[in-house]
C-alpha positions as CSV (number, residue, x, y, z in Angstrom):
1,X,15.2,3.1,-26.0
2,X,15.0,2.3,-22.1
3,X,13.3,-1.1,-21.6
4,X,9.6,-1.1,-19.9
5,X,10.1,-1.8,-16.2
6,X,9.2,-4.9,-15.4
7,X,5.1,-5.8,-13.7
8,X,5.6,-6.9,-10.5
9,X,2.1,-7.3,-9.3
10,X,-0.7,-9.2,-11.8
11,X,-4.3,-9.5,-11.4
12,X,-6.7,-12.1,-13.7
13,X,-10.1,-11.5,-12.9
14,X,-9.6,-11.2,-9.2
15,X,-12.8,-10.9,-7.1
16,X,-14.5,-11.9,-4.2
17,X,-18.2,-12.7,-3.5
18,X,-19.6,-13.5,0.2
19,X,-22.9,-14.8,0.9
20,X,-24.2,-14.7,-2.7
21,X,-22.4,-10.5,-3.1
22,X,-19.8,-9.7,-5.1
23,X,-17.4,-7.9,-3.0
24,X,-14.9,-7.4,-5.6
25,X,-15.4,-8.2,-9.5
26,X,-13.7,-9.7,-12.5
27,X,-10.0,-7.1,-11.8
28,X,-7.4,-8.0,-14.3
29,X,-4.4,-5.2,-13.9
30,X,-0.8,-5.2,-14.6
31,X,1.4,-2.7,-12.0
32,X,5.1,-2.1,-13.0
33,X,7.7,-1.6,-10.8
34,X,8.2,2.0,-9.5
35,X,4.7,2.8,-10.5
36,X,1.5,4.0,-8.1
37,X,-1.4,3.3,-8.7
38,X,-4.2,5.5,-7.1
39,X,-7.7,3.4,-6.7
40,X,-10.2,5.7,-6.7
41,X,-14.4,5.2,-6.7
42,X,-17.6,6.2,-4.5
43,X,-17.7,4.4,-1.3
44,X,-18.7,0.7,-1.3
45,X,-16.6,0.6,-4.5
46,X,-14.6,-2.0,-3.2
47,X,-11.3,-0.2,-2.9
48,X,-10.2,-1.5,0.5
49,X,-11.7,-4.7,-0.2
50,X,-9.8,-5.1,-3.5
51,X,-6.3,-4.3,-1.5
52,X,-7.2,-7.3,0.9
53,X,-7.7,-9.6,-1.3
54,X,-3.5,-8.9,-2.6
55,X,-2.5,-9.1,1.3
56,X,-4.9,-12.4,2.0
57,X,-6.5,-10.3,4.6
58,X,-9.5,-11.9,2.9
59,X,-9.4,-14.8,0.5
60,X,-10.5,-14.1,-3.3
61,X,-13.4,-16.6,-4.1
62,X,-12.3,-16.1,-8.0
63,X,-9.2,-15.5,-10.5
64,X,-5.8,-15.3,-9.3
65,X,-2.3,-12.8,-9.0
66,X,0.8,-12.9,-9.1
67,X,3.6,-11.1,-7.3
68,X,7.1,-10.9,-9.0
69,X,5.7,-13.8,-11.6
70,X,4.7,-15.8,-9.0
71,X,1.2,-17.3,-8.6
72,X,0.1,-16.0,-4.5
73,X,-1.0,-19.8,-3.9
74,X,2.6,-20.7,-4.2
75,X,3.5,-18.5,-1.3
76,X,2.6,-18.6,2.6
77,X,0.2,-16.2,3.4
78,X,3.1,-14.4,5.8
79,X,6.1,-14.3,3.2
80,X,3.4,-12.8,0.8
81,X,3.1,-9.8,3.9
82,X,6.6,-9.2,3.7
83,X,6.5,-9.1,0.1
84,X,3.4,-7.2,-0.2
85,X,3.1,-4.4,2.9
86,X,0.3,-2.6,4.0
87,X,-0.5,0.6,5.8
88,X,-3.9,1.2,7.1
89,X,-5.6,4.6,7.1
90,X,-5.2,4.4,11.2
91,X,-1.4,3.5,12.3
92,X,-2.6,-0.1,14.3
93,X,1.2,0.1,16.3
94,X,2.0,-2.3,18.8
95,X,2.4,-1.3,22.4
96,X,6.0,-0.5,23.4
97,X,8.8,1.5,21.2
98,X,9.1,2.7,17.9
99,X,12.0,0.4,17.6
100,X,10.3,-2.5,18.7
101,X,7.2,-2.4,15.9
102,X,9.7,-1.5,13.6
103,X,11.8,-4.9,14.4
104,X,8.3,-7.1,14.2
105,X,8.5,-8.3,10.9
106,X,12.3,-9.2,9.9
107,X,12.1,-11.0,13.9
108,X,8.7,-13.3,12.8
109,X,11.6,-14.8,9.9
110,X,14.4,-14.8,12.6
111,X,15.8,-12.1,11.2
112,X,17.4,-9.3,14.1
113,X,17.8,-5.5,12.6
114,X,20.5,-3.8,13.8
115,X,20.6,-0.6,15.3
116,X,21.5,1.2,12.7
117,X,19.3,-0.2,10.0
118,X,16.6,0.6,12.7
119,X,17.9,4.3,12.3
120,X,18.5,3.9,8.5
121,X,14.3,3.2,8.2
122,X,14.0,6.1,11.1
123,X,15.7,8.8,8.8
124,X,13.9,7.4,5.4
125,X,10.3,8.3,7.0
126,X,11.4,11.4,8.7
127,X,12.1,10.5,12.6
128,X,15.3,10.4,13.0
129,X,16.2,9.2,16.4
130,X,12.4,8.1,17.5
131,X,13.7,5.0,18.3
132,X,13.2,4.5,21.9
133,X,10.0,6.5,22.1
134,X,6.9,4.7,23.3
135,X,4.2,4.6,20.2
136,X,1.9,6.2,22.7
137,X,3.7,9.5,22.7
138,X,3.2,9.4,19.2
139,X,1.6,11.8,17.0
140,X,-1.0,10.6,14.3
141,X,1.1,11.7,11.5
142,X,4.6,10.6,13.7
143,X,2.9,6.7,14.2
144,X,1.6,6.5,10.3
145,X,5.7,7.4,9.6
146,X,6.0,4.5,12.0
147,X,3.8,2.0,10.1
148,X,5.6,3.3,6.4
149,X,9.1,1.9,8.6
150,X,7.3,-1.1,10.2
151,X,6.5,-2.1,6.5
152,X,9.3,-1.0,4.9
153,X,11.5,-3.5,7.5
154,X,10.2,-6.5,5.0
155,X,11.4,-5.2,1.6
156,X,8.6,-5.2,0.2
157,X,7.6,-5.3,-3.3
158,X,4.9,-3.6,-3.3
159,X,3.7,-1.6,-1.1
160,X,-0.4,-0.9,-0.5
161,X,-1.5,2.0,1.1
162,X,-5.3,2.3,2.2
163,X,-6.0,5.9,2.5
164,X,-2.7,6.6,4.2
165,X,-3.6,10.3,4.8
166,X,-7.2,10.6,5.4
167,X,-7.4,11.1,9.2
168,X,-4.5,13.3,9.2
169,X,-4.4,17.1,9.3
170,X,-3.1,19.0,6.2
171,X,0.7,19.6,7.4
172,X,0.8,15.9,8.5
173,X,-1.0,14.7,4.9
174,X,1.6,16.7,3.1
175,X,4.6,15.0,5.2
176,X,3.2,11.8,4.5
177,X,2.6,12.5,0.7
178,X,6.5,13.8,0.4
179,X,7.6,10.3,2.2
180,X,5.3,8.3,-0.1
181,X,6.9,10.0,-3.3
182,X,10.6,10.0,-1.7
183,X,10.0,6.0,-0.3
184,X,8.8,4.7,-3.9
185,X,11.3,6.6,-6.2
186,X,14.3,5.9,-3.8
187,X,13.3,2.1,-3.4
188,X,12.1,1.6,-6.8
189,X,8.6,0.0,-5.1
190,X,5.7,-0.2,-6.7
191,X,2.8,1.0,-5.2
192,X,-0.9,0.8,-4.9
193,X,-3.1,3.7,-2.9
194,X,-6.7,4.5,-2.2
195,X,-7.5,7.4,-1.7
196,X,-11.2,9.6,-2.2
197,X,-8.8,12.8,-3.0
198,X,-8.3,13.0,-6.5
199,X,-6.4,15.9,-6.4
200,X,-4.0,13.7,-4.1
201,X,-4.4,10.9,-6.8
202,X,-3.2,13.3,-9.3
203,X,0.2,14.4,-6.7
204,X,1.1,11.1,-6.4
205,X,0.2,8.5,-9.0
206,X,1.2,7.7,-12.7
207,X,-2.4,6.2,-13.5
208,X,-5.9,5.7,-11.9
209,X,-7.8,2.5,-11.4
210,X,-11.2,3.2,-11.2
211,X,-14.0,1.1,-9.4
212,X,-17.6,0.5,-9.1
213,X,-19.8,-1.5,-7.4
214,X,-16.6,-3.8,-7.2
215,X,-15.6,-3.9,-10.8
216,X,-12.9,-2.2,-12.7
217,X,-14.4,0.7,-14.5
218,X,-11.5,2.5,-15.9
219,X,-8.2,2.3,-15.6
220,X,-5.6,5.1,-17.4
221,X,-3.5,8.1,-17.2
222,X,-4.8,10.4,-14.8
223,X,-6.7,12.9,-17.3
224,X,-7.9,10.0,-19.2
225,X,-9.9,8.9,-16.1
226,X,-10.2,12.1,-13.7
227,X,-11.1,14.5,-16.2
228,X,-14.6,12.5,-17.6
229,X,-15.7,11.2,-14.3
230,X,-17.0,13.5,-11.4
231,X,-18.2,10.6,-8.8
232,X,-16.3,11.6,-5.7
């Protein structure tokens, strides 16, 4: 018998209360490597806000994780972004080339891609030689390919992807749904996405975490959740 994979990414009752309201609640949850993860719940769930808190965009106020066994406290808050990357719903590129937001990262550790790993990342997300356009001349589903390269230029471990797909149109979602399957089963990369489509929960992930009012409601294979709970 294979061994398990090993869990990269650890929560122990991870939350976050501000002014008195808890934000995010009490989230213990082991994520293996290779796995996604879909994050699913009614707005105000705390889906976005629970991805923060695993990219210190915002500090938790309570429990801790751990990425690749190691507490988050041990590590500064910008080796913790290369380990842990993040695409937004909305592609936030820098001004300039494709080539120069997808050299950001590795140049912030001194680290100079070449040319050709620039065109490696370019051919993984589907834009082969896009390297010298301006982001401006970008399509919405062409710059979120963009922000996948941008954050695959770390190495992540994980990867978290705040609904990747939502403001794109359907040929554009199902390009970006293809590149999230091909990234994370070529890569190995575990993966955590919110998303309100469950039927795009059920393409793409291996089990559902399900949240309300900031705390972990369910968490399971897909049927297990999906099938006896009808909130989106």
């Amino acid at each position: 018998m294979a061994p398990n994979p090993e869990v990269v990414l650890r929560t122990e009752h991870l939350g976050r209360t501000v002014a008195g309201r808890a934000i995010v609640q009490d989230i213990s949850v082991e994520v293996r490597q290779g796995e996604v993860l879909a994050i699913l719940g009614p707005s105000g769930a705390g889906k976005s806000s629970f991805l923060r808190l695993l990219n210190r965009l915002d500090e938790p106020t309570g429990g801790t994780f751990a990425v690749d066994g190691r507490d988050y406290r041990e590590i500064a808050p910008r080796e913790l972004r290369r380990r842990i990357g993040m695409v937004m719903q909305t592609a936030f590129l820098f001004p300039g080339t494709v080539e120069a937001n997808i050299r950001f990262g590795p140049r912030q550790r001194g680290e100079l891609l070449t040319d050709d790993a620039v065109h490696l990342l370019l051919q993984q997300v589907g834009l082969p030689g896009f390297a010298s356009r301006t982001v401006e001349n970008l399509s919405g589903g062409e710059a979120q390919r963009v922000a996948f390269a941008r954050a695959l230029a770390n190495s992540p471990s994980v990867l978290l992807l705040d609904e990747p797909t939502s403001a794109l149109d359907d040929i554009a979602t199902h390009g970006i749904e293809l590149l999230i399957r091909d990234v994370v089963r070529a890569r190995g990369l575990t993966c955590l996405i919110v998303t309100h489509d469950m039927a795009e929960a059920a393409r793409l992930a291996q089990r559902v975490l399900l949240l309300e009012g900031g705390r972990m409601k369910r968490i399971g294979a897909l049927r297990e959740v999906l099938d006896v709970e009808a909130i989106l």
